[in-house]
C-alpha positions as semicolon CSV with decimal commas, in nm:
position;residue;x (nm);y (nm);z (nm)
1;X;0,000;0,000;0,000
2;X;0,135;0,339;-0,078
3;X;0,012;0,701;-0,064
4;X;0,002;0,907;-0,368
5;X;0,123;1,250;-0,248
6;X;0,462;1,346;-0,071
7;X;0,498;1,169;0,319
8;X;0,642;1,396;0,512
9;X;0,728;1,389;0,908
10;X;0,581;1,679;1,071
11;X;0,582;1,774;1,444
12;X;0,315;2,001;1,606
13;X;0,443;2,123;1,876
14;X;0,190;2,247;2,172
15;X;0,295;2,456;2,505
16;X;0,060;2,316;2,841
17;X;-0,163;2,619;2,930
18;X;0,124;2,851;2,813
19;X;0,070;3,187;2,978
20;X;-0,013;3,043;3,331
21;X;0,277;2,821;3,318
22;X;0,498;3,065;3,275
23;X;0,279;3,259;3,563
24;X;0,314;2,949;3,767
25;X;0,664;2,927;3,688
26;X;0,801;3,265;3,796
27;X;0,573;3,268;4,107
28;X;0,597;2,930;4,250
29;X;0,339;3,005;4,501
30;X;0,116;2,945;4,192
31;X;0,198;2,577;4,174
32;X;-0,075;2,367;4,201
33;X;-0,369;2,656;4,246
34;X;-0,652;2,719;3,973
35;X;-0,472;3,046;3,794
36;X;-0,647;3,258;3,514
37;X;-0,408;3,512;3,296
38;X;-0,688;3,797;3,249
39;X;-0,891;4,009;3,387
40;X;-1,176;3,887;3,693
41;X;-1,378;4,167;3,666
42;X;-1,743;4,144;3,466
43;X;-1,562;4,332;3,190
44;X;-1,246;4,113;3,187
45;X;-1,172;3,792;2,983
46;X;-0,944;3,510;3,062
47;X;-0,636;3,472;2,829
48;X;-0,512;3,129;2,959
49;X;-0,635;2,911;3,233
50;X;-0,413;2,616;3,464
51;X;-0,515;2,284;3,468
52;X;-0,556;2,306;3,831
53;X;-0,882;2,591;3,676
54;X;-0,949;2,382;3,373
55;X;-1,124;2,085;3,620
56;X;-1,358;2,337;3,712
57;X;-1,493;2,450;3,373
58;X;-1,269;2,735;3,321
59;X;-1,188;2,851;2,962
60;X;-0,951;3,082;2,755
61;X;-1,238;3,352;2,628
62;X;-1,451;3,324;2,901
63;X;-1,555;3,582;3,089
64;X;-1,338;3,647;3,413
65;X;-1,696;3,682;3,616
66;X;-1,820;3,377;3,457
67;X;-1,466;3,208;3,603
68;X;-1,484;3,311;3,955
69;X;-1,834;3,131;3,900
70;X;-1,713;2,814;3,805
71;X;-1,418;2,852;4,076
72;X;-1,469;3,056;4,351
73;X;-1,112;2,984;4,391
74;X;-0,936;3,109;4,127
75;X;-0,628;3,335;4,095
76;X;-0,634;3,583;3,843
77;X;-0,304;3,739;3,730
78;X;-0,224;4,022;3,446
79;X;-0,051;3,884;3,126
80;X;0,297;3,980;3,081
81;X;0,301;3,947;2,684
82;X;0,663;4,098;2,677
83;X;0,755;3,811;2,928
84;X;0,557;3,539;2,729
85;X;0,734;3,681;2,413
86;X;1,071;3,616;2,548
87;X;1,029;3,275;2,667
88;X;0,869;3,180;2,289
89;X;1,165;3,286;2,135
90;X;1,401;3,049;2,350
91;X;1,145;2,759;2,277
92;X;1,141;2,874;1,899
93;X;1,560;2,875;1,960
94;X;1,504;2,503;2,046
95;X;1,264;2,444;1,722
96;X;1,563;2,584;1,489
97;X;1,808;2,383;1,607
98;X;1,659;2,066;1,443
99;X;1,545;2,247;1,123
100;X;1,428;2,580;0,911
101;X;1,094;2,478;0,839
102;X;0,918;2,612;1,166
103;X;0,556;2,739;1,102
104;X;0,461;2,920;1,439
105;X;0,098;2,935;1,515
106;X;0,150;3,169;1,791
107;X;0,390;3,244;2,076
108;X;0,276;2,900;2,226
109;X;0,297;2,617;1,919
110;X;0,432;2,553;1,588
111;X;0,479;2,354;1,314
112;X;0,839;2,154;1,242
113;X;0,934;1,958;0,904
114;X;1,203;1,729;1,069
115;X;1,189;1,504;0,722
116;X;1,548;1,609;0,696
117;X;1,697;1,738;1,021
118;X;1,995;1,915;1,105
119;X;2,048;1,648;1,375
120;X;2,033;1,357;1,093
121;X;1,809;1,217;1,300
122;X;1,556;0,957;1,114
123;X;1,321;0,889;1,394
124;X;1,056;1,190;1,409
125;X;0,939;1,067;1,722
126;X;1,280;1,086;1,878
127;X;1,298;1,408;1,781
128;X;1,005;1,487;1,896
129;X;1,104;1,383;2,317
130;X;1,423;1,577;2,247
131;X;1,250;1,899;2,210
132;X;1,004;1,843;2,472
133;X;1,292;1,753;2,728
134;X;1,528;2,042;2,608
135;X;1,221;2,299;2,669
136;X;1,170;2,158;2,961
137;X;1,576;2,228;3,066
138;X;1,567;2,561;2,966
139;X;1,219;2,710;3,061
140;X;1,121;2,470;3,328
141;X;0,820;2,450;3,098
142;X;0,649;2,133;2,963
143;X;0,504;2,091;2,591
144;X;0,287;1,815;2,414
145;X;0,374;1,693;2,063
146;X;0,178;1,529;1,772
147;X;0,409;1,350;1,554
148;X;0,270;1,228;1,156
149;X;0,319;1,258;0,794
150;X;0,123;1,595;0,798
151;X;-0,036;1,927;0,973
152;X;-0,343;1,791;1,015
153;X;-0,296;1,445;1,168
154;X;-0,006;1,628;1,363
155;X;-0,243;1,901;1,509
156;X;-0,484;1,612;1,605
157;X;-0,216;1,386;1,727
158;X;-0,084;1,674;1,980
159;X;-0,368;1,695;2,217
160;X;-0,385;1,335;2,232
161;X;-0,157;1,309;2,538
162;X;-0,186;1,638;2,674
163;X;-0,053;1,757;2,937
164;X;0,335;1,675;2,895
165;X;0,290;1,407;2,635
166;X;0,292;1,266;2,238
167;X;0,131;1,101;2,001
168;X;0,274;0,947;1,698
169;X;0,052;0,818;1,411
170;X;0,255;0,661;1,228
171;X;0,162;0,588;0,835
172;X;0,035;0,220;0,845
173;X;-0,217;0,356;1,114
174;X;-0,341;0,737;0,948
175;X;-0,638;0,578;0,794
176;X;-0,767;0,344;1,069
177;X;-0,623;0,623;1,322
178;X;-0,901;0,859;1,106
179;X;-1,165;0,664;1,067
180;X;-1,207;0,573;1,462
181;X;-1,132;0,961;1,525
182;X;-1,426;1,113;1,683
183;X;-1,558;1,404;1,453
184;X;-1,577;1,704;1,716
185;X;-1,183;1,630;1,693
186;X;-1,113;1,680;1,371
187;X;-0,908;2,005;1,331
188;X;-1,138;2,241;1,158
189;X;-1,437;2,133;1,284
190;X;-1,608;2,376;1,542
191;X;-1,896;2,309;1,768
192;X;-2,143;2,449;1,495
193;X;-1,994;2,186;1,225
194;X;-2,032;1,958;1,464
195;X;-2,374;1,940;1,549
196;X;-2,472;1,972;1,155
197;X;-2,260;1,682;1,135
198;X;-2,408;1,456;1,407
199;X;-2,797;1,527;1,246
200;X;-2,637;1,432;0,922
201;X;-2,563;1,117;1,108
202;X;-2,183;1,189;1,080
203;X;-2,037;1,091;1,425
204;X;-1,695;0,933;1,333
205;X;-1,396;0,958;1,043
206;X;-1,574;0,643;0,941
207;X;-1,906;0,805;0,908
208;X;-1,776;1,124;0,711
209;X;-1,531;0,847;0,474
210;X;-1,886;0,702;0,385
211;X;-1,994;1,089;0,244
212;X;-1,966;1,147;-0,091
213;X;-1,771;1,413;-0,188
214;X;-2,093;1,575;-0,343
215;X;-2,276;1,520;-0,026
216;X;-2,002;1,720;0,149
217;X;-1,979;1,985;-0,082
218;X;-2,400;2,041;-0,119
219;X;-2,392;2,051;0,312
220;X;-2,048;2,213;0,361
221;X;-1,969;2,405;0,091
222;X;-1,577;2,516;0,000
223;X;-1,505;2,340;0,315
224;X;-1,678;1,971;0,218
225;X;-1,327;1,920;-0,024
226;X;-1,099;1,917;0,282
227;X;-1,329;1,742;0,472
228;X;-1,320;1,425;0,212
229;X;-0,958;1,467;0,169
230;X;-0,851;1,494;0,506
231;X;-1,063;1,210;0,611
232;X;-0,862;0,993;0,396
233;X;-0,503;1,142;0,505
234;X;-0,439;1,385;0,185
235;X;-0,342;1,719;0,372
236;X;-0,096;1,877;0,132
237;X;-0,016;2,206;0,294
238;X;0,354;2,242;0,342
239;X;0,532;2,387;0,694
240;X;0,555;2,746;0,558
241;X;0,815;2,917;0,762
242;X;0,767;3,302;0,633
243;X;0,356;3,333;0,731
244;X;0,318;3,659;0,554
245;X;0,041;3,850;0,707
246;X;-0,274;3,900;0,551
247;X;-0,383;4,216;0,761
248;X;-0,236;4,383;1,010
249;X;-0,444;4,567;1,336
250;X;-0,446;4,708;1,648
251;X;-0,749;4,756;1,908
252;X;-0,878;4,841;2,246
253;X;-1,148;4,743;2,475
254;X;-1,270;4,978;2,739
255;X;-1,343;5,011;3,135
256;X;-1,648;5,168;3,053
257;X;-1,879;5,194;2,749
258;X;-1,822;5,505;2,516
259;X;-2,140;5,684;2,372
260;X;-1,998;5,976;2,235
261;X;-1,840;5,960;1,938
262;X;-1,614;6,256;2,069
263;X;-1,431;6,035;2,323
264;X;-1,390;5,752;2,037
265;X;-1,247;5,978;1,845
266;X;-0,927;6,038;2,144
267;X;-0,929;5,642;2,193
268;X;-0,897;5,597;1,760
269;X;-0,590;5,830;1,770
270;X;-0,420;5,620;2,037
271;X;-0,521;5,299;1,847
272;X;-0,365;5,487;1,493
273;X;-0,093;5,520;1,667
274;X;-0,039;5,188;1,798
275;X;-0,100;5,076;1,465
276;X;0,169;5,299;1,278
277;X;0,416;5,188;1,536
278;X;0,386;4,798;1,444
279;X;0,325;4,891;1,078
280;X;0,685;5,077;1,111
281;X;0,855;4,727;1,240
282;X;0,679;4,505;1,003
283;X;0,791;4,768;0,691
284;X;0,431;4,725;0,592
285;X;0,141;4,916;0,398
286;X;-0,160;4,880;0,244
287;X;-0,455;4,995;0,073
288;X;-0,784;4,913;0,294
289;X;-0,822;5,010;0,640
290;X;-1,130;4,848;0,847
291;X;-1,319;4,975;1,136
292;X;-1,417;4,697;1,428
293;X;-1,670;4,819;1,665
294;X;-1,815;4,594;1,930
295;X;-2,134;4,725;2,095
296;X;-2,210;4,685;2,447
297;X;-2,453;4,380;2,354
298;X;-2,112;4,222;2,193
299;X;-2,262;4,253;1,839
300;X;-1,967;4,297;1,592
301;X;-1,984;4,554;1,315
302;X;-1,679;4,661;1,104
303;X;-1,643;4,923;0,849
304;X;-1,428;4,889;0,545
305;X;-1,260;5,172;0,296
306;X;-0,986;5,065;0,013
307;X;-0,750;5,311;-0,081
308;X;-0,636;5,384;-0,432
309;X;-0,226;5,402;-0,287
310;X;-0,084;5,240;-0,033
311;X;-0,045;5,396;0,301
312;X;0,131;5,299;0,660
313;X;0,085;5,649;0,803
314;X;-0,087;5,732;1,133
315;X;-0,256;6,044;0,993
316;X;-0,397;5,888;0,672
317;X;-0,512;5,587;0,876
318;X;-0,671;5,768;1,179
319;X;-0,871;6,015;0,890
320;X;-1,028;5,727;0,743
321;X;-1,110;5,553;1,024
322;X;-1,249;5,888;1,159
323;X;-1,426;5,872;0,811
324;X;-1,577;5,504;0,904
325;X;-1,708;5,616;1,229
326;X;-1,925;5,904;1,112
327;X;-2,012;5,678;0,809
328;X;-2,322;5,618;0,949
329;X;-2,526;5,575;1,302
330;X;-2,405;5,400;1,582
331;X;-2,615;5,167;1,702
332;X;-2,600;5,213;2,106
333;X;-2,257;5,252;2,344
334;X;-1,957;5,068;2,221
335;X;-1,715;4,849;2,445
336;X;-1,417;4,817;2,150
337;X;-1,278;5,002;1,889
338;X;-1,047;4,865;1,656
339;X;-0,825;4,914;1,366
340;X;-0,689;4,718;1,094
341;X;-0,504;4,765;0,743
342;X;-0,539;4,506;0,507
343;X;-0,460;4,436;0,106
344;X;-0,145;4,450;0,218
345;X;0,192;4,511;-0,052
346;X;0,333;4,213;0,078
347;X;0,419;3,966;-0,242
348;X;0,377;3,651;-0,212
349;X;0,659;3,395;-0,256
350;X;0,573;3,137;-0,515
351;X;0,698;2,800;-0,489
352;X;0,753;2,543;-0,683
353;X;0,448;2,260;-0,681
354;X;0,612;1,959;-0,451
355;X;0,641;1,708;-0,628
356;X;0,411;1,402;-0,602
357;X;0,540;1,080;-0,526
358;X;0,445;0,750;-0,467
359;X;0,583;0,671;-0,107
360;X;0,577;0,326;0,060
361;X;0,455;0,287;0,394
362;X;0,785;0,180;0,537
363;X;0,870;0,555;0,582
364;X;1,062;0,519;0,927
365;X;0,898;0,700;1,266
């Protein structure tokens, strides 16, 4: 038996509840206590949550009041993003020492190609418990690991063990390993999917391998393709490690609801200006700039203008988005203003299609 596209061996690597590690870490008082990284007021919103708060119910998004709910116990603590920053780079330090081909997903996982290694190491899985124990040396800091011939089954295979674990899937076992794969854990698929899945009576990989591809596409659209692909272990998207950006933003939530437009206008400046800054360390500019606006009933609304030039300045940005705001009623007090530049002049890299091979099932783990 042999697959008909490129096998490749592909890591995903996972931090354990990175931001209150690292909390727990530097403030060893923390060990072993429920912690939230957020805010605990009814305003504030919990950026990372301990295992220790995760038995309770306790969730990254949730609100902090709906946390102390759930655990009357819990510690909250404010993120240190410039702290959480600098320990992602030493773990990403780790990353490049095996190879170039590291996709980050964010400060707290990533993506490795280890199918040839700067170690010359053949055994993915090996590679994979070297990284996790070197982490661990240098940021007292544990991480979880999926190990497989692509993203997808990597991403799946990663919060298999979790915490301080791995999972390899190793060719001779993608399809069976899909098939008995429960369908809310399929990467991609959200609680909405989901539950449009289990009333099409699609509760396993085995059910959704028994779909017709039409089937998928008539229920699920664009997304009914990757569904009947990945379902069958053809994932062909390639560790990319230059992500370019497709917009760039900046926003702000506030203590209290603004219903003047003349106090948004004070709070857009400072968000221009926030904007320009990381616009100025990206070298980056572009033509549309969008308007987010979250009302105090957390309805979303965003407001879009495309330029005919290019622009990365704070002036040009904060007059159109001034522009956007008086565009047209608001619709009762806002909670967040935001704003983003998108249509960016960044060119995309082409590369080369990779080339499709017939690979036997003996590649080595």
């Amino acid at each position: 038996m042999a697959f008909d596209f490129p096998l490749r061996k592909i890591i995903h690597v996972d931090m354990d509840a990175f931001y209150a590690s690292v909390e727990q870490h530097d403030h060893p008082e923390l060990k072993g206590k429920p912690v939230a990284v957020g805010g605990g007021s009814k305003r504030g919103v919990v950026s990372a949550a301990s295992y220790e708060a995760r038995k309770f119910g306790v969730r990254s998004a949730m609100s902090g009041y709906l946390a102390k709910q759930k655990c009357p116990e819990l510690i909250f603590v404010k993120p240190r993003f410039e702290r959480y920053k600098a320990v992602s780079l030493q773990i990403r330090e780790v990353f490049y020492s095996y190879t170039d081909l590291v996709e980050p997903l964010s400060l707290d996982e990533a993506y490795l190609d280890v199918t040839k290694n700067k170690k010359g190491n053949p055994s993915a899985t090996l590679i994979a418990q070297e990284i996790r124990k070197t982490i661990f040396e240098k940021t007292g800091l544990t991480a979880s690991a999926g190990i497989s011939i692509n993203k997808f089954l990597a991403k799946v295979a990663s919060d298999y063990n979790k915490p301080n674990g791995q999972k390899t899937v190793n060719p001779e076992e993608a399809l069976q390993f899909l098939e008995n794969l429960e369908i809310r854990k399929f990467y991609g698929v959200g609680k909405v999917t989901a539950e449009k899945m289990y009333q099409l009576g699609i509760f396993t990989g085995k059910d959704l391998k028994k779909k017709s591809q039409e089937f998928l596409n008539q229920h699920f659209g664009k997304s009914g393709q990757y569904y009947y692909q990945v379902v069958r272990g053809i994932h062909l998207s390639e560790v990319k490690p230059e992500r370019i950006p497709k917009s760039v933003g900046a926003e702000r939530t506030f203590s209290e609801n603004l219903s003047s437009e003349i106090f948004m206008l004070e709070k857009l400046e400072n968000i221009a200006a926030e904007l320009d800054r990381r616009l100025k360390k990206s070298k980056i500019a572009g033509k549309t700039v969008t308007l987010k606006i979250k009302y105090s009933d957390f309805t979303l609304q965003t407001r879009s203008k495309t330029l005919p030039y290019f622009v990365a300045d704070k002036a040009l940005i904060l007059e159109t988005g001034k522009t956007l705001l008086y565009q047209s009623e608001l619709k009762d007090s806002v909670r967040l203003l935001g704003l983003s530049l998108s249509n960016l002049n960044t060119e995309k890299k082409e590369k080369s299609a990779p080339e499709r091979v017939s690979v036997q099932l003996k590649f080595d783990f």
